[in-house]
N, C-alpha and C positions, 0 to 999 in steps of 0.2 A: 193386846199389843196392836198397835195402829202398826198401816201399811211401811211407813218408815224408821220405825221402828225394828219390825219386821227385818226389811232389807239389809239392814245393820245389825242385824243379830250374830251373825257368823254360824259359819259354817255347823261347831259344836254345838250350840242353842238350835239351828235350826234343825237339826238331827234328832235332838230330841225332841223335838214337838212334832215333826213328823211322827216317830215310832210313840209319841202318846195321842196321835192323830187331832192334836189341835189344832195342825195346820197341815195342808194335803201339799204334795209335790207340787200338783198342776198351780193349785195356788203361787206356788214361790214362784215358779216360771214362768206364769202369771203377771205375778207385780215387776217380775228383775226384765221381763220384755216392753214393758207399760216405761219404764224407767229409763229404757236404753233407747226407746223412742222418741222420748222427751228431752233426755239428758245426754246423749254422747253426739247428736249433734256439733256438740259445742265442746267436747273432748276429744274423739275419736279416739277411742279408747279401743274401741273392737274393726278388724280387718271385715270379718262375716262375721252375721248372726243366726243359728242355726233355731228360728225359731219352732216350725213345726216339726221336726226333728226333735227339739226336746222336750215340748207338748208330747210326744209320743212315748217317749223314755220315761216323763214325767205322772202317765199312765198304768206307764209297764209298773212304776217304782208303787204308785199307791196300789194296785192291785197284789202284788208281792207285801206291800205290809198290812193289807186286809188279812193276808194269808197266813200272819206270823213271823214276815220277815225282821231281822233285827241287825240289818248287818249297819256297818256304824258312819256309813254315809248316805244311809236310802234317802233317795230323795232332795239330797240337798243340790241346788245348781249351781254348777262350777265355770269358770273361762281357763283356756288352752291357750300357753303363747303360743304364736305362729312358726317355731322352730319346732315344733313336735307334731309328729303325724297324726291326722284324724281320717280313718276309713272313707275314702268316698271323697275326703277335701283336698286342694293340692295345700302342699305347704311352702307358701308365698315367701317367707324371710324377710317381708320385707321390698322384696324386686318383682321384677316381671322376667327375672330368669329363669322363674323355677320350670320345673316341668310335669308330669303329666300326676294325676291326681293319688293322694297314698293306697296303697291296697290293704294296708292295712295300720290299727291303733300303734302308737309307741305304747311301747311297755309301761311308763308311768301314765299312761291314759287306760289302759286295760286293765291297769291296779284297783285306778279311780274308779272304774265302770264296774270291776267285781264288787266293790265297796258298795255299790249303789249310787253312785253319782248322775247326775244328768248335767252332759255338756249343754254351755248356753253358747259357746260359739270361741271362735279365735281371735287374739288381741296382739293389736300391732306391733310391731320389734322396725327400728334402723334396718338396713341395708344391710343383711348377712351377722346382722345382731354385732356391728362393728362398733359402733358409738354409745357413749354417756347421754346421748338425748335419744329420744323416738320421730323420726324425721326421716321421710323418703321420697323422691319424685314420683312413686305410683302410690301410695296411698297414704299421702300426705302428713299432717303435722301433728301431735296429739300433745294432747294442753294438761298441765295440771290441774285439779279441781278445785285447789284451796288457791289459786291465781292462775288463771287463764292465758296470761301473760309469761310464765313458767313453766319451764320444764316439767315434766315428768321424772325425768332421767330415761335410762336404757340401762343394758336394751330392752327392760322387761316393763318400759312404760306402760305400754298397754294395760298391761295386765296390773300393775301399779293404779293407776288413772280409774279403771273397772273398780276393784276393792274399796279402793278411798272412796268413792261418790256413789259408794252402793249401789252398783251394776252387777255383782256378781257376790257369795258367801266368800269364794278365794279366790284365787287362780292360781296357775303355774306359773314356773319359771326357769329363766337358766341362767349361770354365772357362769362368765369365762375370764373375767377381770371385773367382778363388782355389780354385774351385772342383775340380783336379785336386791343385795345390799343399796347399791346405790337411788334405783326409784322406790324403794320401799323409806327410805330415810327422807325424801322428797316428798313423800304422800304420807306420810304419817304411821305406816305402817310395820307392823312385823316382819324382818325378812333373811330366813336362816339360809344358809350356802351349806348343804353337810357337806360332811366329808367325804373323797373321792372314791366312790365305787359304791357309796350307801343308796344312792336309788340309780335306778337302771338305765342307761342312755339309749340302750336296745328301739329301735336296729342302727341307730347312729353307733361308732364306737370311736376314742380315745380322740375327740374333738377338742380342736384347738392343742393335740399333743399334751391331752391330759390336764390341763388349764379347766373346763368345762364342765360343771355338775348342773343335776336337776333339784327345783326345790321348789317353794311356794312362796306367795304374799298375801299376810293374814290379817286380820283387825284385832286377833289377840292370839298370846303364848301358848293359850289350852287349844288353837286352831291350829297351828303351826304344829302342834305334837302330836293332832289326832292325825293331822294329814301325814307325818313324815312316820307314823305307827303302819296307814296302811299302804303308803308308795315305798318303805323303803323293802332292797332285798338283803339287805345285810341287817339283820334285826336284834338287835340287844336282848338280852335275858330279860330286862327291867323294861317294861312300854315305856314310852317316851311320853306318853299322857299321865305316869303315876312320877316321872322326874319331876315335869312341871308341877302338878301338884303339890308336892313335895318340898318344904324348907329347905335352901342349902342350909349347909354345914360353915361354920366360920372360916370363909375363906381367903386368900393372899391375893392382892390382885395390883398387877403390874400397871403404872399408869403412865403412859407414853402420848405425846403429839409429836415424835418426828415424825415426819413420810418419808418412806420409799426413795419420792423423787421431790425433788426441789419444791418448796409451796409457801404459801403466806396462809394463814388459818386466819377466817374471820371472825372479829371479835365475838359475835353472837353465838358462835360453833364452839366457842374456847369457854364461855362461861357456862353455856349448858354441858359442856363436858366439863370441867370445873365443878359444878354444879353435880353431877350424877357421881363424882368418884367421892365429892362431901358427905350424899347419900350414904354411897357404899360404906365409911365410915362410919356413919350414926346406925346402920344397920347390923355392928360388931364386926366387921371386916374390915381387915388392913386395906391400903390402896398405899402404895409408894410410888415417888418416882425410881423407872426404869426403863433407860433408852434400850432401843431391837437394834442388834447389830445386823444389819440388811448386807454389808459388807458391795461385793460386787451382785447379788443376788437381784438387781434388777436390769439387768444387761440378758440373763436367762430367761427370765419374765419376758423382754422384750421381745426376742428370738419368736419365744414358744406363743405368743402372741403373732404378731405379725405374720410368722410360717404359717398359722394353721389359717389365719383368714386369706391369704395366698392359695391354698390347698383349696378351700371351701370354693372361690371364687372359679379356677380352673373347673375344679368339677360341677358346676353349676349347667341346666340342661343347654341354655340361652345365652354365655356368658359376654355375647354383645352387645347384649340388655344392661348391663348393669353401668352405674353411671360411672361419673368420670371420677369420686372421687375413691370413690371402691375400687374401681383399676386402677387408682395411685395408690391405697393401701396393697394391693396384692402386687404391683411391680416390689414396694420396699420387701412386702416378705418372699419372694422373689429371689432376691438377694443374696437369701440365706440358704446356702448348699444343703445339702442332707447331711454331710460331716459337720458342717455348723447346728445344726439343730441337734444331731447325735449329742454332742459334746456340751449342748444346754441342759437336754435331759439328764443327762449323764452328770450334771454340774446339781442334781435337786439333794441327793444325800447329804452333801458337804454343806450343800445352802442350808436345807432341814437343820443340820446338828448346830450350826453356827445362830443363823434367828431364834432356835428354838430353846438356847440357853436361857434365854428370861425367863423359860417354866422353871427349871431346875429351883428355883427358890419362889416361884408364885404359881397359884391353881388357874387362873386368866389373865387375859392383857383387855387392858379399858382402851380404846382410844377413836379416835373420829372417826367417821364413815365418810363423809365428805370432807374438802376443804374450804368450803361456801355454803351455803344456804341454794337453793334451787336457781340455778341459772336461767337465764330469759329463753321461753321456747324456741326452736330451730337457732341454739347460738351459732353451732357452728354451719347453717347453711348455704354451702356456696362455696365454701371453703376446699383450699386443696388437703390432702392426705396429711400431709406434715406439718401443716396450721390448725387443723382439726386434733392430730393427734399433740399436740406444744398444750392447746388448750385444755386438753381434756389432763394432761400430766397435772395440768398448777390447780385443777378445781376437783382431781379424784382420785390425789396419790397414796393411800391409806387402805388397797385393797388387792389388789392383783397380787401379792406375795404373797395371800395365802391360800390362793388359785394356785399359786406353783408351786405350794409345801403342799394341798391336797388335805388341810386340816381345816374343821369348822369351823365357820363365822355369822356372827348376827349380826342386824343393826336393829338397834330397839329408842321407840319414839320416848323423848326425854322433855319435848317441849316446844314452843311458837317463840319466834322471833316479834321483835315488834312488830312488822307489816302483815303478822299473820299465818308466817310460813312454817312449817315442820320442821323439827330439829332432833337430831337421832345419835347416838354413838354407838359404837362398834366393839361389840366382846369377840376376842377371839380364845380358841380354847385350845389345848392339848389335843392333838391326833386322835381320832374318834370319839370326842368327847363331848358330843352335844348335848348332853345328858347335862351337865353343868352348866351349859349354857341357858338351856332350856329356866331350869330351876332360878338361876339367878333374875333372868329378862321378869318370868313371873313375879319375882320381889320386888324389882324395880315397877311392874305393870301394878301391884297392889298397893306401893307407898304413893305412885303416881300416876294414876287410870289413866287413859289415850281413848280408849276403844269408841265412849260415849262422843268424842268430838266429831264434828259434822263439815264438814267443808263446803263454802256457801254456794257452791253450782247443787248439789245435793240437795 
């Protein structure tokens, strides 16, 4: 296996050749430092890079499997979005408000580190992890890999940008309105949302007013399952690495393009979705049309949005730091009294039972992850709060509702546009059911492989 080869193996291939010691830790950390030197120049993909730090881990780890170690991430090198605490780093968000440095790991990094992980450093997120692009006045603009001239998405570009260009085996993530789904659908990549409370936000809690999970972005399904096998705390009887495995079952599946909020679907979006529900069909699987009654259901989305980035910004160590269009997102959430916000949450049961009628006769729902193809890097830079957030409704309204029902979702790479760019659709599943999501994404990843494609900064 050549050096880039290598770097593209993911996270589960590289696990195993460690523990059959083909390939030593220091090696991988190694080549993914040689890589980020060369290549994220021109992405900016990573905030830090915690190089001799994981030279040092990456020691610890081959020595422990000289020893017999076998645990099921030794050795493999990971990236951290910069909304999770790393011991010793501060956690920037994005601004230069934060404050003084973490004293200790977030609990989905202390997961990763029991597994045997070696952190390679932290990857850039927007401004409080507020927007659909990765763009900030202190650490500036971060590029897609498959067009440089494009977005990543947000806020988990970073860590999005890392993966795709083979900078890292995975990385983390976090969703609070699309926020793993959306740059993973941009970059070509895996990118599940579980369900809420499935891995641990510890010591952050019920961010964004419960809108907000942790998750990964992978280069394939069997990576996405070994990682959410050892971050998650709420763990299924069945691992999530023998679902992926695993054939589904002949299933029903509900096939929708409305959104949420108002949108025009690009034609290239519609035929790869098109395209992937024809799949599901020749696969033995129903796919019908079935609109989601959203009802008044994104007016509570908005709330529980806008309030918690309001909340974030207050509490920030510095918050005269942050720019201007971040204190026009936290005036609107502002806005919203604590009796308004009571009365959003309070509005998630009735939302829950009404969107979620589509299951009652289908096992998933098919439908876009974006409603464009990757938008031009920094679209919205400059922009005030409420032109930024118009924009982002018409190019990303296929996701936030089910941030605020707290149930699974993926977006899984389906295809390139003409000019080149990733094109992805979005399963979403029943209440704790990643289990089926898992299984199907792998059917769709074996009729139509992704993983091998290489994106030309790489």
């Amino acid at each position: 296996m050549d050096a880039a080869d290598l770097a593209f193996a993911g996270a589960a291939r590289q696990a195993e050749l460690v523990r059959s010691a083909e390939v030593s830790s220091r090696e991988l950390v190694e080549l993914y430092i040689e890589r980020i030197g060369r290549i994220d120049p021109e992405l900016n993909a990573y905030r830090v890079v915690l190089a001799e730090r994981a030279l040092e881990e990456a020691d610890r780890a081959d020595e422990a499997r000289a020893g017999g170690d076998e645990r099921p991430l030794l050795g493999v090198p990971l990236a951290v979005k910069d909304d999770q605490d790393l011991a010793g780093e501060v956690t920037a968000r994005g601004t230069a408000a934060y404050g003084a440095p973490a004293r200790h790991d977030s609990e989905i990094v202390t997961r990763l580190r029991g597994a045997g992980a070696v952190i390679l450093g932290k990857t850039n997120v927007p401004e409080l992890e507020i927007i659909g692009d990765t763009e900030s006045p202190n650490w500036g603009v971060t590029r897609n890999p498959w067009d440089t001239e494009r977005s990543p998405g947000g806020s988990s570009g970073g860590s999005a940008a890392a993966v795709a260009a083979g900078l890292a085996a995975a990385a983390t993530g976090s969703d609070g309105a699309g926020s793993i789904r959306i740059p993973s659908a941009n970059c070509g990549l895996v990118g599940l949302k579980p369900s809420r409370g499935r891995i641990s936000l510890s010591p952050r809690t019920d961010v964004w007013h419960g809108m907000d999970v942790y998750g990964f972005l992978t280069r394939s399904v069997r990576d996405s399952a070994l990682l959410m096998d050892v971050a998650s705390s709420d763990v299924p009887a069945r691992p999530f690495a023998e679902s992926a495995a695993a054939a589904p079952r002949k299933l029903r599946f509900a096939v929708s393009t409305r959104p949420a909020f108002p949108s025009r679907l690009d034609p290239q979006v519609r035929r790869a979705f098109e395209d992937t529900a024809e799949l599901l069909r020749g696969l033995g699987h129903s796919a019908e049309r079935a609109e989601v009654a959203y009802g008044t259901s994104g007016n509570a989305t908005s709330v529980r949005y806008l309030r918690g980035i309001h909340d974030d910004a207050v509490a920030m160590e510095r918050p005269s730091r942050l720019s201007r269009r971040t204190r026009g997102f936290s005036r609107l959430g502002g806005l919203f009294s604590d009796r308004v916000l009571e009365r959003a949450k309070g509005q998630e049961a009735a939302n829950a039972e009404r969107v979620n009628r589509v299951f009652a006769d289908h096992d998933l729902l098919l439908m876009p992850v974006t409603a464009k193809p990757p938008v031009r890097a920094a679209q919205w830079e400059g922009l005030s709060a409420a032109r930024t957030l118009l924009g982002m409704s018409l190019t990303y309204p296929y996701c936030a509702t089910w941030n605020q029902l707290g149930q699974p979702a993926c977006a899984v790479p389906v295809g390139m546009t003409g000019e080149g760019l990733p094109l992805s659709v979005q399963l979403v599943g029943r209440p704790g059911d990643e289990a089926t999501l898992l299984a199907v994404a792998a059917q769709i990843e074996a009729e139509r492989p992704w993983a091998d494609r290489r994106p030309p900064v790489a």
